[in-house]
C-alpha positions in Angstrom: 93.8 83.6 107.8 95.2 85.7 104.7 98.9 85.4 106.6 98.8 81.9 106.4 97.0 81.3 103.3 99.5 84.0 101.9 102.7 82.2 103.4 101.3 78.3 102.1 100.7 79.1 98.8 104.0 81.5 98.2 105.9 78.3 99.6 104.3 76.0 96.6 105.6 79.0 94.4 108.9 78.9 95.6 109.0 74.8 95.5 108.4 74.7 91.9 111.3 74.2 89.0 111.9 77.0 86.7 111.0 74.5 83.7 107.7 74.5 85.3 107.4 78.0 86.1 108.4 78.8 82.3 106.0 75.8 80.9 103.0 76.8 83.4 103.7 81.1 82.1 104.1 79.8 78.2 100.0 77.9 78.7 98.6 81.1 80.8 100.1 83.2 78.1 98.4 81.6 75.5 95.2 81.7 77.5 95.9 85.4 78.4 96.1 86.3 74.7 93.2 84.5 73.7 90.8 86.6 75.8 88.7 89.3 73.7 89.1 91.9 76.3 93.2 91.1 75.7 93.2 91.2 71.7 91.0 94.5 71.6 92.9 96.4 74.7 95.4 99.1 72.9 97.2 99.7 76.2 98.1 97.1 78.5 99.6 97.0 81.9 101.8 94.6 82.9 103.8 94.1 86.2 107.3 92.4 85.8 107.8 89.0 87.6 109.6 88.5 90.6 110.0 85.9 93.5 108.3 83.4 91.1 105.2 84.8 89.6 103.7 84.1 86.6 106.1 85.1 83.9 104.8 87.9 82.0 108.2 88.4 79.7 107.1 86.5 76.7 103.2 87.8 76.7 105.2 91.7 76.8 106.8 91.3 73.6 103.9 88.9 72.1 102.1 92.6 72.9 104.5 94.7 71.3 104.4 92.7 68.7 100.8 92.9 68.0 101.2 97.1 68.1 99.6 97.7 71.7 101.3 100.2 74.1 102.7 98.4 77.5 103.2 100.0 81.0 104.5 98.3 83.4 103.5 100.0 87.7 106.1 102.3 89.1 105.4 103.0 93.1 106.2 106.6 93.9 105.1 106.1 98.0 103.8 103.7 100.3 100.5 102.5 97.9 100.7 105.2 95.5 101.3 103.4 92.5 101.3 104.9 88.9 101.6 102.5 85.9 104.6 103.7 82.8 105.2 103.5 79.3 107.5 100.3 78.7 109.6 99.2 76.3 112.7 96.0 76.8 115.9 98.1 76.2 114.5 100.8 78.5 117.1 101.3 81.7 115.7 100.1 85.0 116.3 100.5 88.3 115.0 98.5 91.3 112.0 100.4 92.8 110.5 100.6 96.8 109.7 97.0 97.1 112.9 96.0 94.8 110.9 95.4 91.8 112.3 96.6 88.5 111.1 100.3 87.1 112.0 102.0 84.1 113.5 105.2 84.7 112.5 108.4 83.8 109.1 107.2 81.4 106.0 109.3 81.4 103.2 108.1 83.4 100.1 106.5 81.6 96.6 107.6 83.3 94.5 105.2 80.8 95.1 102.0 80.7 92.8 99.6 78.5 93.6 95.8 81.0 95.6 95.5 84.0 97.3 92.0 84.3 97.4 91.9 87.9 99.6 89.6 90.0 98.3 88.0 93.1 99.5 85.4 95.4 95.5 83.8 95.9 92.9 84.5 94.1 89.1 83.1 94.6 86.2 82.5 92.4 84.6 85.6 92.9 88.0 87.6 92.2 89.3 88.8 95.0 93.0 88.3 95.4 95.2 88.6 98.1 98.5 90.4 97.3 101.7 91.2 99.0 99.8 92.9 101.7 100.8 96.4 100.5 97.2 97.4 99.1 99.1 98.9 95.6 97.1 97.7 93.3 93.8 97.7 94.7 94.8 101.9 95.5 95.6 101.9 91.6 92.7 99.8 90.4 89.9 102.2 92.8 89.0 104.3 90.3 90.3 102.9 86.8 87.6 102.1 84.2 89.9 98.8 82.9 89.3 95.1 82.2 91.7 93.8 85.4 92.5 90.4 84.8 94.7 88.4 87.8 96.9 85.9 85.9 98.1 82.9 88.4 99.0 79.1 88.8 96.5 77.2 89.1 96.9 76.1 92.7 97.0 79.8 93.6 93.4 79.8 92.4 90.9 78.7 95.5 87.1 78.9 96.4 86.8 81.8 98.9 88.9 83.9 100.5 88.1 86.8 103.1 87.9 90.0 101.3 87.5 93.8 103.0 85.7 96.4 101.8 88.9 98.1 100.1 89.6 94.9 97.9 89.0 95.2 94.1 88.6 92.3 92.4 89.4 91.1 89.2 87.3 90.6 86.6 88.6 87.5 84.8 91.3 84.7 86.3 93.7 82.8 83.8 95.8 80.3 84.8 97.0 77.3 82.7 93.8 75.1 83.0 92.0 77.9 81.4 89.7 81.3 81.9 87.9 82.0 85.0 85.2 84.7 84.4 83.5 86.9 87.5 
């Protein structure tokens, strides 16, 4: 079921335009920004887009901008992911899953909100990734407001979730704020 699900909706990812993409990013930004737990949070994490996520570019400079501190998740082994100090002119490398990293930044053990990426998410907040577990290993033990940010027809009622699974406690995608 979460194969399937996963391969349908990254599919209607890949099918949309990048002026929808960009137009879809600018109203979850907006939305993202907006949020209370977002405007008091002093350190934010952010992950950088790829393979058509929600694109976070714009709400990472709105935030250093604003004065809060952004880390962006480095993945040092299979699951173990740490999240970095980030800043646009750092110098980046592709990391274990070909995602962008800064290189050489210190790691950041507090972390105010996690924007985490997902490919589904349901009602109740649990998401279904890449299948590599990263982020709910990284999210286990944080004390941090996680908030999934997403299209809106990557948001759905239910999905199966396993013991493991952390959810998310808010979902925004461009029709507005989902709360858990």
């Amino acid at each position: 079921m979460k194969r399937s699900l996963r391969n349908e909706i990254l599919a209607k990812r890949k099918a949309q335009s990048a002026e929808e993409r960009a137009a879809k990013s600018k109203l979850i930004m907006h939305e993202l920004i907006g949020l209370p737990e977002f405007r008091e949070a002093k350190v934010v994490a952010f992950y950088l887009p790829v393979n058509g996520e929600v694109d976070t570019t714009e709400m990472i400079k709105w935030a250093h901008q604003e004065g809060k501190e952004v880390c962006v998740p480095v993945v040092h082994e299979q699951k173990k992911m740490c999240m970095v100090v980030y800043e646009p002119l750092d110098r980046m490398k592709n990391g274990r899953y070909k995602i962008p990293e800064p290189v050489g930044k210190p790691e950041r053990h507090h972390v105010d909100l996690v924007v985490v990426p997902g490919v589904v998410f349901d009602r109740r907040g649990h998401r279904i990734g890449m299948g590599r577990g990263c982020y709910d290993y990284f999210l286990k033990n944080k004390k941090c407001v996680n908030v999934g940010i997403c299209f809106g027809f990557q948001l759905v009622d239910e999905i199966p979730a396993e013991p493991h699974d952390v959810p998310v406690n808010i979902i925004v995608t461009e029709h507005g704020v989902v709360r858990m």
